[in-house]
C-alpha positions in Angstrom: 11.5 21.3 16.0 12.4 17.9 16.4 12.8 16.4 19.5 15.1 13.5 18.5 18.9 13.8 19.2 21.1 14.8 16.3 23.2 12.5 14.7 26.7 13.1 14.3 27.7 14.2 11.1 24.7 14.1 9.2 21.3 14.8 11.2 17.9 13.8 11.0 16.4 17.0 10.2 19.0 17.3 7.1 18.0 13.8 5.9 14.9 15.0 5.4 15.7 17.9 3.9 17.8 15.7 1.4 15.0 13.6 0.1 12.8 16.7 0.1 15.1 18.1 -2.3 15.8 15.6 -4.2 12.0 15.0 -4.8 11.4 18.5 -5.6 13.5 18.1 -8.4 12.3 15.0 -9.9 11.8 15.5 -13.8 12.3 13.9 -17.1 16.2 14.0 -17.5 19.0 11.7 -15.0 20.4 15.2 -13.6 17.0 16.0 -12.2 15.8 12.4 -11.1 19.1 12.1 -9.2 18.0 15.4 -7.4 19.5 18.4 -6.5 20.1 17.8 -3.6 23.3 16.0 -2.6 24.6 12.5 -4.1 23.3 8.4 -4.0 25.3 8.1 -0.9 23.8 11.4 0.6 20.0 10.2 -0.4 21.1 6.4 1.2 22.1 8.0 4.1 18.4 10.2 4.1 16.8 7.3 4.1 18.3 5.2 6.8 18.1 8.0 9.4 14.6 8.7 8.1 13.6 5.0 8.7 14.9 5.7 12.2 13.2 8.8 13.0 9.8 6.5 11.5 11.0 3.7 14.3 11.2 6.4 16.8 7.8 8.1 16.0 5.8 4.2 15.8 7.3 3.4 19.0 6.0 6.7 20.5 2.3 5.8 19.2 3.0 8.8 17.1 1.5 6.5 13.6 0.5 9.4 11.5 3.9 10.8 11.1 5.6 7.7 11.6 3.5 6.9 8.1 4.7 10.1 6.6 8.1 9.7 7.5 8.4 6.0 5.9 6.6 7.2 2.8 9.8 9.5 2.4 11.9 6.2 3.0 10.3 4.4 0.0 10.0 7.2 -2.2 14.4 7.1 -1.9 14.5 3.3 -2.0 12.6 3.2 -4.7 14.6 5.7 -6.8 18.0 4.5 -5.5 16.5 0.9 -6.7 16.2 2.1 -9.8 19.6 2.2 -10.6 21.0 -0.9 -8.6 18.1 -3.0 -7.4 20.4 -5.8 -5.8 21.7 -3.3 -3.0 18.1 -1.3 -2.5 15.1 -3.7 -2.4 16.2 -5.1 0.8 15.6 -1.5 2.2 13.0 -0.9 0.4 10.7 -4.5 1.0 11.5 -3.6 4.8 10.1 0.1 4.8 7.3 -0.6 2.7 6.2 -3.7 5.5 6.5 -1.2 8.0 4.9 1.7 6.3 1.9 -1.2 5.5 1.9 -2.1 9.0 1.6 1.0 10.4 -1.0 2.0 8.0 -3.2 -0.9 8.6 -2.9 0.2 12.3 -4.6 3.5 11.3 -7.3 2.2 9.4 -5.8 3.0 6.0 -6.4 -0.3 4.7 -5.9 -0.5 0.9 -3.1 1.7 1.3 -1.9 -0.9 3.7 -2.9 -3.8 1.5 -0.5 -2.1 -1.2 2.6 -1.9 0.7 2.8 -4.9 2.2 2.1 -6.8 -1.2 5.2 -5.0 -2.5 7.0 -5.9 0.3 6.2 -9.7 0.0 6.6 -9.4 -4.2 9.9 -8.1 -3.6 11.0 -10.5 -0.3 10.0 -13.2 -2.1 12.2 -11.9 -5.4 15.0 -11.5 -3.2 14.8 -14.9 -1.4 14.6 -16.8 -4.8 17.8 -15.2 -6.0 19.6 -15.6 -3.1 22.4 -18.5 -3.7 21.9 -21.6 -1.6 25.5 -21.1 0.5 24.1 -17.8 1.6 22.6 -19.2 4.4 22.2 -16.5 7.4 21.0 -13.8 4.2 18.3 -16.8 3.2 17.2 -16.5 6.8 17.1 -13.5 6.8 14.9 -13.1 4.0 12.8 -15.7 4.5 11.8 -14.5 8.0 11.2 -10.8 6.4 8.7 -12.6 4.0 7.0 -14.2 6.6 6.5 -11.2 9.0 5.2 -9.4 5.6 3.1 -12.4 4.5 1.4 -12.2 8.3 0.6 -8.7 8.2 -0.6 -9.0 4.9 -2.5 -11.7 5.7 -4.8 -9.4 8.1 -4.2 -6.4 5.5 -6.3 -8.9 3.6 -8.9 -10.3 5.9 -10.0 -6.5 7.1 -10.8 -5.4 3.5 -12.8 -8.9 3.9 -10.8 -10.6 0.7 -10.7 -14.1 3.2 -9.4 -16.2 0.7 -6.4 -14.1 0.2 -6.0 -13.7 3.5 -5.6 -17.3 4.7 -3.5 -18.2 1.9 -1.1 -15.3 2.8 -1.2 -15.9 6.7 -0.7 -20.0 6.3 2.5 -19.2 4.3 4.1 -17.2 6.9 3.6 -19.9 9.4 4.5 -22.6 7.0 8.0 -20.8 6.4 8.7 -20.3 10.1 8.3 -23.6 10.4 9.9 -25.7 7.9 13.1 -23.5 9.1 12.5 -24.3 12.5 12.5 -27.7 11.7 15.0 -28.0 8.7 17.3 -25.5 9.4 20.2 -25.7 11.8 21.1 -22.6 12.0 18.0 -21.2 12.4 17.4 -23.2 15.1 21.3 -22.3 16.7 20.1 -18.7 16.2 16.8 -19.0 17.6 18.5 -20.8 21.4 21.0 -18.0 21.6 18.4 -15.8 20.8 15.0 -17.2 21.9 13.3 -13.5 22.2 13.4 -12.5 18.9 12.8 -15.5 17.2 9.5 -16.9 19.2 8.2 -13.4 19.0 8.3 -13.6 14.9 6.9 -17.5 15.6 4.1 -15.7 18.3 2.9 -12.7 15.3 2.6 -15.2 13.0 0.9 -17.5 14.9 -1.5 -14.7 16.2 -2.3 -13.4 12.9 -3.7 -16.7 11.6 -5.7 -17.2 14.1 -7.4 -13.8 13.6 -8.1 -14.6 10.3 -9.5 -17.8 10.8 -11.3 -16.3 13.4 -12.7 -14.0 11.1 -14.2 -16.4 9.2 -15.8 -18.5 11.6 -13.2 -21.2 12.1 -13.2 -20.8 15.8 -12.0 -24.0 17.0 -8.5 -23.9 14.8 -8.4 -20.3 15.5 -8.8 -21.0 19.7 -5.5 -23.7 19.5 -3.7 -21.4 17.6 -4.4 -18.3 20.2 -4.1 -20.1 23.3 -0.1 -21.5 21.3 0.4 -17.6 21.3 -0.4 -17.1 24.5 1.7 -19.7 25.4 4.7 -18.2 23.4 4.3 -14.7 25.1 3.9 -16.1 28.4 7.4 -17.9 28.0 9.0 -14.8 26.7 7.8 -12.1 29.6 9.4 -14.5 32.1 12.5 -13.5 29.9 11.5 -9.8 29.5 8.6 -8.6 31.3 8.6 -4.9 30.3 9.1 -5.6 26.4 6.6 -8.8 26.4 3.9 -8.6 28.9 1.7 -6.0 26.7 2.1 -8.9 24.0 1.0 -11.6 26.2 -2.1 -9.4 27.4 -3.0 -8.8 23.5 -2.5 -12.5 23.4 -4.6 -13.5 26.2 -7.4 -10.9 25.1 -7.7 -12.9 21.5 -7.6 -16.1 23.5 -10.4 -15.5 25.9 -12.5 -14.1 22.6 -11.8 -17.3 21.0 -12.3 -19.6 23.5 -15.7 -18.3 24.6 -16.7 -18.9 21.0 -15.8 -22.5 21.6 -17.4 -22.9 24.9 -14.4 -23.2 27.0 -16.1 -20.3 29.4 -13.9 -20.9 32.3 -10.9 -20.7 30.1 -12.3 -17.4 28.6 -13.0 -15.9 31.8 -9.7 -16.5 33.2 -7.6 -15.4 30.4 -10.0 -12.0 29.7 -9.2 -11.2 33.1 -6.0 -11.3 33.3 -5.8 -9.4 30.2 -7.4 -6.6 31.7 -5.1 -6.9 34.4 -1.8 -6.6 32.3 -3.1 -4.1 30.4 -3.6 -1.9 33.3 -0.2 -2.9 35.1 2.2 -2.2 31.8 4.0 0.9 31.2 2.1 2.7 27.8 5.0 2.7 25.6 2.4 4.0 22.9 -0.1 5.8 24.6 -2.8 5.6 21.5 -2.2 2.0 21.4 -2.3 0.8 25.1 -5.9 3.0 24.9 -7.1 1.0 22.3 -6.2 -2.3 23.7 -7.1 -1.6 26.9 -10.8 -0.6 25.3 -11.4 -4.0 24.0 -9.8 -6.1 26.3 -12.4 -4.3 28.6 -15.1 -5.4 25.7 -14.1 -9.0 25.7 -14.2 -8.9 29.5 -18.0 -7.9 29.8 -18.6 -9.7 26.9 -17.8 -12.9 28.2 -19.6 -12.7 30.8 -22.6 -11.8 29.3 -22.2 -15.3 27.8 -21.5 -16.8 30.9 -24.4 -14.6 33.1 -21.8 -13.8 36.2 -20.1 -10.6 36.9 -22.9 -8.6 35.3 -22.2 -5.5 36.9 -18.4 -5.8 36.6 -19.0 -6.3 32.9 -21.3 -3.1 32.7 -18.2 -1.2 34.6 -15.7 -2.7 31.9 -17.8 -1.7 28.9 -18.7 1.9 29.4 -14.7 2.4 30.6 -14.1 1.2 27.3 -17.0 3.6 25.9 -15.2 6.2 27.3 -11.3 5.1 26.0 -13.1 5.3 22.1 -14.6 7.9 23.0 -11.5 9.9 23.1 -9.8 8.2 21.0 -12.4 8.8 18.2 -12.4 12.4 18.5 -8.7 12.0 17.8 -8.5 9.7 15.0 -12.2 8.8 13.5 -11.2 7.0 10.9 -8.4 4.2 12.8 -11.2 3.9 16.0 -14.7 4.6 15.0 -15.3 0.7 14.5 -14.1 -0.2 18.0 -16.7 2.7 19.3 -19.3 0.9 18.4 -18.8 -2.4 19.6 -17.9 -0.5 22.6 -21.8 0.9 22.6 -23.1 -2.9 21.4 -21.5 -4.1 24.2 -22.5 -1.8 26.6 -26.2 -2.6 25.2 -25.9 -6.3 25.3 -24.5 -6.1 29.5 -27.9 -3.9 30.0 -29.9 -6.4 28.6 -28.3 -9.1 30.1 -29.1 -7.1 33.5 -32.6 -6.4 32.9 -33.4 -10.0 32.2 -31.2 -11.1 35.5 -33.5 -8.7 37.5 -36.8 -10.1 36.0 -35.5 -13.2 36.6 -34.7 -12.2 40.4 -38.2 -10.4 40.5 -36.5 -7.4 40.7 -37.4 -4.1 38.5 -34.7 -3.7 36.2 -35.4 0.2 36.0 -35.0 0.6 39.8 -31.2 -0.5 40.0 -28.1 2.2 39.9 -27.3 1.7 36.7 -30.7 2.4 35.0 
């Protein structure tokens, strides 16, 4: 039974009985492609409170069925598209950037990788055949192509295709902004509106970093997380309990970066605090805050393994995130096994940094409580 509050008039449990329907009866002929099920309007009105319900689920770490649930969203768009394309593909290029987001999330990568390249084919359609006095629906598109072009980006870079991936995550920061710079109204919208804005500026921001990051590029990658870090940090003075998750994810990829480039104090600092957010903010999504909270705990002993201080802090930090991957491997294997074992590396790597502090000190290594 669904625990979601019924919508007047037309519930969420019978929108999804709608598109069920109406997929069951899919065949060769109009009568059954149109579905058996109820009318265009009927299967339009599925799919919004089904994209809802999908909202609803994401937001309650519930990815799985949020993934299902979206998947039913597309599968109406894209029928409904079929017969008139200019009122559907906006619907249907922002369900299927979700649906790839969330996806990617889980670990389902190509099936990510898919999504959000038809999101971006069909933003990008859209945009180019909007007319030039359609101003706020140009913004409008063009920031939905850049949020898709972001995630993309890293939809690319974890199914190691770099190239692709840069290319993708430079375009979404490009767009953001030339209209921050050349567009007036953007920029009206963005002042009376500063929250959502900077945070579609921060993702995109973010997400090229991580992929520079990925491939080495660690200096441009550093200035681009500490410019995110930044952002967030302006907007949880604004709103705390949305942002300050956001600014600890921030400050986590920060701290990573910046111990790559040497700036240890800076890394110290910010993968402290990190851990410190992370353990004061509410878990919206309880999968998620487990995850981040593992490898904010990672980065944490990690960096100061390079440093050599705080080695027994950094063992405490990496076998509590052993034992968040831990659970949340038994869970989902597939979405966490990776951050397992970087969990177990790490934990290695703080031992071994131990044992030679101890021979250093004169000390047997074997003798000390953690042995």
């Amino acid at each position: 039974m669904l625990d979601e509050r019924p919508t007047r008039g037309f519930s969420i449990g019978m929108a999804a009985l709608v598109e069920d329907l109406a997929a069951d009866a899919a065949g060769p002929d109009e009568r059954a492609e149109r579905g058996w099920a109820g009318s265009e309007s009927d299967l339009a009105r599925a799919a919004r409170l089904k994209q809802t319900l999908a909202l609803r689920q994401a937001r309650k770490g519930r990815l799985g069925q949020a993934c299902v649930t979206v998947e039913g969203v597309v599968r109406i768009y894209r029928r409904l598209a079929r017969h008139e394309p200019t009122r559907y593909h906006g619907e249907l290029a922002l369900a299927l950037s979700c649906w790839g987001l969330w996806a990617s999330r889980r670990g389902q990568r190509e099936q990510a990788r898919a999504a959000l390249a038809d999101s971006v084919a069909l933003y990008r359609e859209l945009r180019d055949r909007c007319g030039r006095l359609r101003v706020m629906r140009r913004i409008q598109l063009a920031v939905g192509l850049a949020v898709a072009l972001s995630n993309l980006g890293l939809a690319h870079s974890d199914l190691g295709e770099h190239e692709a991936a840069v290319e993708a995550a430079e375009e979404s920061v490009l767009i953001l902004r030339g209209l921050r710079r050349h567009n007036p109204l953007y920029r009206m919208l963005a002042r009376n509106d500063p929250t959502a804005f900077e945070h579609c500026m921060a993702t995109s921001v973010n997400n090229l970093g991580l992929v520079l990051a990925g491939q080495g590029r660690f200096t441009v990658a550093c200035r681009l997380a500490e410019e995110t870090a930044e952002i967030y940090r302006r907007l949880a003075a604004m709103a705390p309990v949305v942002y300050e998750s956001e600014l600890a994810r921030a400050l986590h990829n920060f701290g990573v970066a910046a111990a790559e480039v040497g700036r240890l104090d800076a890394a110290l600092a910010a993968t402290q605090e990190a851990v410190y957010l992370h353990r004061c903010v509410v878990p919206v999504d309880p999968v998620g805050h487990r995850q981040y909270l593992g490898q904010a705990l990672c980065s944490f002993a990690q960096v100061r393994v390079a440093c050599g201080r705080d080695l027994p802090e950094a063992l405490a930090a990496a076998e509590e995130a052993v034992a968040l991957h831990e659970e949340l491997t038994a869970e989902h294997p597939q979405a966490f096994s990776g951050d397992l074992h970087a969990a177990y590396r790490t934990v290695c790597q703080v031992r071994a940094a131990l044992g030679r502090s101890g021979r250093r000190d004169g000390k047997d290594p074997g003798t000390g409580p953690d042995a």
